[in-house]
C-alpha positions as CSV (number, residue, x, y, z in Angstrom):
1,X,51.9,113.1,165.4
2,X,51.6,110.1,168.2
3,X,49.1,107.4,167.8
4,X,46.2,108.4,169.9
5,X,43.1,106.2,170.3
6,X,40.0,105.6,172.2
7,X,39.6,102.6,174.7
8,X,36.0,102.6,176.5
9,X,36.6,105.8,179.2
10,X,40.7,105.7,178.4
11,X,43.1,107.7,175.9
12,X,45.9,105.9,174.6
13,X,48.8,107.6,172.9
14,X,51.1,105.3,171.1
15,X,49.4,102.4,173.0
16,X,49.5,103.9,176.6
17,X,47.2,105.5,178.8
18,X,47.5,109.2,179.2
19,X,44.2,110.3,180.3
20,X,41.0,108.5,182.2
21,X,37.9,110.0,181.0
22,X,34.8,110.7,183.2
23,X,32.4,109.3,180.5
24,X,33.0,107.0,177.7
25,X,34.1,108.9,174.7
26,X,32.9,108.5,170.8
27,X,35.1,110.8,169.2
28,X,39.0,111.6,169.7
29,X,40.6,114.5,167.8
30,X,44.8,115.0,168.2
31,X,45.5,118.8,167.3
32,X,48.6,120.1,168.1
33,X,48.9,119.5,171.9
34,X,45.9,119.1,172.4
35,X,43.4,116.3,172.4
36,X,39.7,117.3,171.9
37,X,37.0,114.6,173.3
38,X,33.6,113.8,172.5
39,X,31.5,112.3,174.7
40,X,27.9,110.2,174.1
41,X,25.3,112.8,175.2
42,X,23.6,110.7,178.1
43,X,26.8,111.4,180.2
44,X,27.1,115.1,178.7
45,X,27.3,117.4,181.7
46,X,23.8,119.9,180.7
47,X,24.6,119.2,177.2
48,X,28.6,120.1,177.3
49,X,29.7,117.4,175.8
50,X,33.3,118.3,174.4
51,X,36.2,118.5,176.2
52,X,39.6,119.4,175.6
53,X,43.1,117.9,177.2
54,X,46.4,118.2,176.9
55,X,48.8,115.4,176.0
56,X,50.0,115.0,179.3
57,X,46.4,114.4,180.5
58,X,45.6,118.0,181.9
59,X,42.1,119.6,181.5
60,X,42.3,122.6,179.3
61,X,38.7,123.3,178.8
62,X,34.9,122.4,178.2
63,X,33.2,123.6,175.5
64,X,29.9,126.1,176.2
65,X,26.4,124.5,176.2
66,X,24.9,124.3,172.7
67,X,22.2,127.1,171.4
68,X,18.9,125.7,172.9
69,X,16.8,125.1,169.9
70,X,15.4,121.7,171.0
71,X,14.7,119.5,173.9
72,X,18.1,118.2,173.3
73,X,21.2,120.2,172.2
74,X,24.1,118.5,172.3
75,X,27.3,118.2,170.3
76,X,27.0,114.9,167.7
77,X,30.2,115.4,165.8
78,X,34.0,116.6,165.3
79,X,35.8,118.4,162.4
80,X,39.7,119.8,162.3
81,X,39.2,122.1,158.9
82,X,42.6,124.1,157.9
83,X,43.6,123.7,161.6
84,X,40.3,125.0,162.9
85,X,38.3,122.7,165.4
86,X,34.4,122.7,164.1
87,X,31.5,121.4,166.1
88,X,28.3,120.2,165.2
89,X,25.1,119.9,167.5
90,X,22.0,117.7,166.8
91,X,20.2,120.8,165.9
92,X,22.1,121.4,163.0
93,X,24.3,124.4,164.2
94,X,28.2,124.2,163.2
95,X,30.3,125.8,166.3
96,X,34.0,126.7,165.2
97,X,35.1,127.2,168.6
98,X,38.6,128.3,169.9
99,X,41.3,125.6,170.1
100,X,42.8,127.2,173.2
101,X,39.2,128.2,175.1
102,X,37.0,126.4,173.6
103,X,34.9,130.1,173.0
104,X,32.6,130.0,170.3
105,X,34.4,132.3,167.9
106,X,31.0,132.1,164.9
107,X,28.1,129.8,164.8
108,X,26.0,128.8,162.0
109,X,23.0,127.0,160.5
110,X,24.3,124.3,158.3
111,X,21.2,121.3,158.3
């Protein structure tokens, strides 16, 4: 697996830019070929605040707008669990969404 890392709005792998970001991003998570971003919510785009690339720097997808339980729904955290990409939103839902779509495939209460 290449070395992939966060710079302010930039994704290095193995020390070289392979993506500009649109938004500063909090969270990078490598799986497979892809590379799933988080970004801090104030530059979420309606609360859609994940995004997925590939490691040549191509968009693959955006992940749906968070259940609207709040004011504020909006993706806080990342988890790669037995190859399965979990989100988690402020309002204390876990997403497991599709690697390849970004679909939610089951949602949940966990907070």
């Amino acid at each position: 697996m290449p070395d992939i890392k966060i710079s302010s709005n930039q994704i290095l792998k193995d020390g070289k830019t392979i993506i500009c970001l649109p938004a500063e991003a909090i969270e990078v998570l490598p799986v497979d070929n892809l590379i799933v971003v988080l970004f801090k919510k104030e530059k979420a785009d309606n609360d859609r605040n994940i995004l997925c690339y590939e490691f040549d720097g191509t968009f693959k997808w955006q992940a749906p707008v968070p259940f609207k339980l709040h004011a504020d729904n909006y993706f806080v955290g990342l988890e790669l669990r037995d190859n399965q990409l979990f989100a988690y939103s402020i309002s204390g839902i876990e997403y497991h969404l599709d690697l390849n779509t970004g679909d939610v495939l089951e949602s949940q209460l966990v907070k």
